[in-house]
C-alpha positions as CSV (number, residue, x, y, z in Angstrom):
1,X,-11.9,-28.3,-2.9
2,X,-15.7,-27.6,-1.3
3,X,-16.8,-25.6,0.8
4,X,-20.8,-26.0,1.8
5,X,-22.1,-23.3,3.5
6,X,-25.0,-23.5,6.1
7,X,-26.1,-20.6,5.3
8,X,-26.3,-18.2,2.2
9,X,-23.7,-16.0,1.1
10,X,-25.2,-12.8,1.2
11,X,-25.1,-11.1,-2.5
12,X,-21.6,-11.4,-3.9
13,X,-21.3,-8.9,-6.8
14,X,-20.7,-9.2,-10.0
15,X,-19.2,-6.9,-13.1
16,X,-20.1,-8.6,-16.4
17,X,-22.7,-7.1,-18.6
18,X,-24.4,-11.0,-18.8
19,X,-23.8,-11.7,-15.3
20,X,-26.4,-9.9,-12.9
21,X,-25.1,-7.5,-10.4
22,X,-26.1,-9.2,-7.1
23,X,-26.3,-13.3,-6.7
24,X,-27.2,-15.4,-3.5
25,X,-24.1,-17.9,-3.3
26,X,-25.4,-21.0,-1.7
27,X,-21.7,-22.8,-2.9
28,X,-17.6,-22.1,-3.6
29,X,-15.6,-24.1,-5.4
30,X,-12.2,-23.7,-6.0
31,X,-9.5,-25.4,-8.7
32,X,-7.3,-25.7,-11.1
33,X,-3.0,-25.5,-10.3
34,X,-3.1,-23.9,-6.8
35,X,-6.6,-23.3,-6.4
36,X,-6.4,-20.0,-8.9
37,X,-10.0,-20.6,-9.6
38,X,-12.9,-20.0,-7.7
39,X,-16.6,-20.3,-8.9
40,X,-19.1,-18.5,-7.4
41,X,-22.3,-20.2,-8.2
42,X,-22.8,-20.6,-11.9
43,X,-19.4,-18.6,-12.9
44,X,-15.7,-19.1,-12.2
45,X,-13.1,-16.4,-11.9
46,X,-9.4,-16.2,-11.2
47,X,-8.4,-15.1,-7.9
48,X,-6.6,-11.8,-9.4
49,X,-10.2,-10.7,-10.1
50,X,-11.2,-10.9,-7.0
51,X,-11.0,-8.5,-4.0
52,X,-11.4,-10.1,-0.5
53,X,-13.3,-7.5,2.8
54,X,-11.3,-4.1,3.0
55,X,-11.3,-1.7,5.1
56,X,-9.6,0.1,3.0
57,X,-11.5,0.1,0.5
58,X,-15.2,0.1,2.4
59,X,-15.7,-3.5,1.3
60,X,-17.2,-5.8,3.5
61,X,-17.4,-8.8,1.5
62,X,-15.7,-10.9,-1.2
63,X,-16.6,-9.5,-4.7
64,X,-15.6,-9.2,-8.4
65,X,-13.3,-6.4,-8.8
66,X,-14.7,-3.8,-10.7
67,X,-13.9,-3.7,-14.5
68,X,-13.9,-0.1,-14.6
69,X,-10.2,1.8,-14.1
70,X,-10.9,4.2,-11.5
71,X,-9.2,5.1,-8.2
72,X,-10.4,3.8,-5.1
73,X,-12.5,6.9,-3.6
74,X,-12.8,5.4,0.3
75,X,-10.3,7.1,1.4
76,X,-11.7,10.3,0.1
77,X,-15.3,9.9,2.3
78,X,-13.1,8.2,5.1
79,X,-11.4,11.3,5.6
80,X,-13.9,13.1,5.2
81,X,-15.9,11.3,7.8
82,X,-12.6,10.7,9.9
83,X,-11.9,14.6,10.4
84,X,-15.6,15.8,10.9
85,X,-16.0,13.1,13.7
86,X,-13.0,14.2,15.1
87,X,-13.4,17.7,15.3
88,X,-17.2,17.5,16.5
89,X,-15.5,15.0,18.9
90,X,-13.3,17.5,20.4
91,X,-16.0,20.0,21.3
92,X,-18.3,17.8,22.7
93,X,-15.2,16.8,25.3
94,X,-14.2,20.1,25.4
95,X,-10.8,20.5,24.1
96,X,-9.1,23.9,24.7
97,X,-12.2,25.0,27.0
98,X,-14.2,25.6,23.5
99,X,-18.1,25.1,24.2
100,X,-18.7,26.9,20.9
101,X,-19.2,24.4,18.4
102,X,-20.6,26.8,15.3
103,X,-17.3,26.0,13.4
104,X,-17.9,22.4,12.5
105,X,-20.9,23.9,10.9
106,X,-18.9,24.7,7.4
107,X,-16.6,22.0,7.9
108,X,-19.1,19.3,7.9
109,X,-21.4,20.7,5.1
110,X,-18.7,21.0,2.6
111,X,-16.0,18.3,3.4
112,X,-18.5,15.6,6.1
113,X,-21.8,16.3,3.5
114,X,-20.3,17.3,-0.1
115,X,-16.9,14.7,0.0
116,X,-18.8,11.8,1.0
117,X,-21.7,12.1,-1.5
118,X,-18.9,12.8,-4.1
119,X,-17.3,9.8,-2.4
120,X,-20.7,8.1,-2.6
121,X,-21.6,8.5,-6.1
122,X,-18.1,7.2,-7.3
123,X,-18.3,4.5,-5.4
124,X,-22.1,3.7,-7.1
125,X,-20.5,4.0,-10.6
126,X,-17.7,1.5,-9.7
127,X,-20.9,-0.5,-8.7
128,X,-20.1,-1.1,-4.7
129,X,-23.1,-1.7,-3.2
130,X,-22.0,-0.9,0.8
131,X,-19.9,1.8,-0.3
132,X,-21.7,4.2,-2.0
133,X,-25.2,3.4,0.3
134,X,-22.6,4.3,3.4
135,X,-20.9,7.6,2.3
136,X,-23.8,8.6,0.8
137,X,-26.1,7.8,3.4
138,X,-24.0,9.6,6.4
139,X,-23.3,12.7,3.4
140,X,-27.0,13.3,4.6
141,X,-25.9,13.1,8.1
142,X,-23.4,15.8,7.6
143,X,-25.8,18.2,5.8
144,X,-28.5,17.4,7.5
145,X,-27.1,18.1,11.1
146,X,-25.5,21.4,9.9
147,X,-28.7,22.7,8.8
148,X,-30.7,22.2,11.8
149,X,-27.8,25.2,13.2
150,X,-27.5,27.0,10.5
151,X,-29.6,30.1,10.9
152,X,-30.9,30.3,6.9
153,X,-32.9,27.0,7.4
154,X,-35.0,28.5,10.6
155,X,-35.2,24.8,12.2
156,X,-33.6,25.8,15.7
157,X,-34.9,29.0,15.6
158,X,-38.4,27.4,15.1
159,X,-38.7,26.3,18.7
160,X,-39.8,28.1,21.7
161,X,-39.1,25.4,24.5
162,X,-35.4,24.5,24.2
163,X,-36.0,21.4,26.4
164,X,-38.1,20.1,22.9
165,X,-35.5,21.2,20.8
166,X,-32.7,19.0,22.7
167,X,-35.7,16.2,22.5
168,X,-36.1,16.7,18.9
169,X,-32.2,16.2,18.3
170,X,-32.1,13.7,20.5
171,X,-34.7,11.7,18.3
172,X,-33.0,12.4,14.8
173,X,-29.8,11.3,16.1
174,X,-31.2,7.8,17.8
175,X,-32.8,7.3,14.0
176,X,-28.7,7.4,12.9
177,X,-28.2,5.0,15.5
178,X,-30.1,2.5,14.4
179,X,-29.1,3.2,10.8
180,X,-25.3,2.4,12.2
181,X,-26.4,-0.6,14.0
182,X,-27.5,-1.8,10.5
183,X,-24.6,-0.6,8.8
184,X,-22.5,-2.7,12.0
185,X,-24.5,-6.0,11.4
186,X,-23.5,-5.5,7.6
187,X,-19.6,-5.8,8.8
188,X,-19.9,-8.9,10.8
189,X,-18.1,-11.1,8.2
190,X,-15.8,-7.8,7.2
191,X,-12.5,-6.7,8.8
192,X,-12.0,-6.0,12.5
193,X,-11.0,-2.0,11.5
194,X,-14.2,-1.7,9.5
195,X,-16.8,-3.8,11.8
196,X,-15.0,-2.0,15.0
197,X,-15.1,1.9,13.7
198,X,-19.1,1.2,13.1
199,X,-19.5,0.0,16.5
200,X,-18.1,2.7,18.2
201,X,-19.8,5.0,15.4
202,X,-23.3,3.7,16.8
203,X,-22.6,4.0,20.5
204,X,-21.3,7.7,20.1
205,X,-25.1,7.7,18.4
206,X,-26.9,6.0,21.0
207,X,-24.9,8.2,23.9
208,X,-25.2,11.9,22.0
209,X,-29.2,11.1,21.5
210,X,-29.3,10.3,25.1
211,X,-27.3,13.7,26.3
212,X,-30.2,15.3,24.2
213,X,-32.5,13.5,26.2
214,X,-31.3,14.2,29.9
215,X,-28.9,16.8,29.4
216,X,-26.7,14.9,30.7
217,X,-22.9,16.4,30.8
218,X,-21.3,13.2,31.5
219,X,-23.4,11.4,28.8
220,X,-21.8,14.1,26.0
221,X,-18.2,13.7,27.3
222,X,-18.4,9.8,26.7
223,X,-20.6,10.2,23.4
224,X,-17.4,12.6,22.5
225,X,-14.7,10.2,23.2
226,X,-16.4,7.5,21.8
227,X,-16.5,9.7,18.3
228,X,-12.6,10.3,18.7
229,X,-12.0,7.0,18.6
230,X,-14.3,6.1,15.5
231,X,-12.5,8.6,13.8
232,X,-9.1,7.0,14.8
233,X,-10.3,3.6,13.4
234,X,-11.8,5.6,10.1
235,X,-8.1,7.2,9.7
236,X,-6.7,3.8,10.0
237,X,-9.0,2.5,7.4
238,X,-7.9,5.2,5.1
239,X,-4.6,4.7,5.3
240,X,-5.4,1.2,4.9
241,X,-6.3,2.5,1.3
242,X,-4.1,4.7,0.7
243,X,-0.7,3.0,1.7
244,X,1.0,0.7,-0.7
245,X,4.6,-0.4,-1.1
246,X,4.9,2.2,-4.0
247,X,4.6,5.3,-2.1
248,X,5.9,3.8,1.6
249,X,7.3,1.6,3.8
250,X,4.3,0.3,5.3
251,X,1.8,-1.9,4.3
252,X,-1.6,-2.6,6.8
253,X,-3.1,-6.0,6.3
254,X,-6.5,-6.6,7.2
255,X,-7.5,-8.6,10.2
256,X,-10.3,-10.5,9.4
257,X,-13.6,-11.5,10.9
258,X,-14.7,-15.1,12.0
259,X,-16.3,-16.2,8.5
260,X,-15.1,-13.8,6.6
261,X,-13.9,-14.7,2.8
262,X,-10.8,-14.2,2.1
263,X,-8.3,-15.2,-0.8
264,X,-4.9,-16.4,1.2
């Protein structure tokens, strides 16, 4: 069985010391008694070393499963990223009457920052490419925001005109949103959990940088409860890696893109 594609396969990865790391797939074949093998370009695996878009496992395309026995460290960052969102998120709508955000500073430096580069790194050893640029990329998010408040670094403090300031913030957070819109184009071919939570990620971006820009009330309430629900999707996605029928009673299955490569 043949599939031709009209266009490429973007950079399926591969494990094997004498197979390079990243190849553009211009063909998939698959055979043998049930269709166990498939051959990606000039090499043929079985299915069981394979590993279809995840969620759960920040993976939005097919690829070789990695060689190396380690845990999978998504749901690590996810959390990490799930719980900062979602606090932040909570005092931008103003839960509990609280307009004092200073808390989230610690919370995001050590779990938001420090988890996901951990997170990051791991995920650069077990050689996934979206993974580890992700969590390691929006580590920097975490730390970087924090230390524009943080009092040590002198960056607030540094302006006069608060009007600039709220200018200034406005324009390092529109540079994350286009970094998420990136990240979202990435996820087209993914799972709906994984392609959704970065959508919602980049408007709560787009409408935060915009607050910063008009001071605009309404603008920070919508960029807040568009961050609660990216963190909902990024707790689903962790669970998504975390549940199993060892340790529960529930299983979530992915629901897949139009286009996306699967293995069913």
């Amino acid at each position: 069985m043949t599939f031709d594609e009209e266009n490429q396969i973007g950079n399926i990865s591969h494990r094997s010391k004498d197979i390079p790391l990243t190849t553009n797939i211009t063909r998939i074949e698959t055979h043998g008694p049930d269709d166990v093998y498939i051959k990606l370009g000039d090499h043929t695996y079985h299915r069981s070393e394979l590993q279809a878009a995840f969620g759960g496992t920040m993976n939005p395309q097919l690829t070789v499963k990695s060689k190396r026995r380690f845990i999978n460290p998504a749901p690590l960052g996810l959390s990490a990223f799930a719980s900062c969102t979602f606090l932040l998120s909570l005092y931008n709508v103003g839960a509990k009457g609280v307009s004092n955000s200073s808390i989230i500073l610690g919370v995001g430096f050590f779990y938001g920052g420090l988890m996901q580069f951990v997170t990051g790194m791991w995920a650069i050893v077990l050689e996934e490419q979206f993974a580890g640029t992700v969590f390691t990329a929006y580590s920097a998010f975490w730390w970087s925001y924090c230390a524009i408040f943080i009092e040590w670094f002198g960056i607030a403090n540094s302006f006069d005109d608060p009007v600039e300031f709220a200018h200034a913030v406005g324009i390092y957070l529109m540079i994350w949103f286009i970094l998420s819109v990136f990240v979202t184009i990435t996820c087209l071919r993914a799972t709906l959990s994984l392609f959704s939570m970065f959508v919602l990620l980049s408007i709560t971006f787009l409408t935060l940088s915009l607050h910063n820009f008009y001071q605009s009330p309404v603008l920070l309430k919508v960029g807040g409860w568009f961050g609660i629900f990216t963190s909902v999707l990024a707790y689903y996605n962790m669970a998504a890696g975390m549940f199993d029928k060892e340790t529960n009673y529930f299983n979530i299955k992915p629901i897949y893109m139009p286009g996306a490569r699967r293995l069913d």
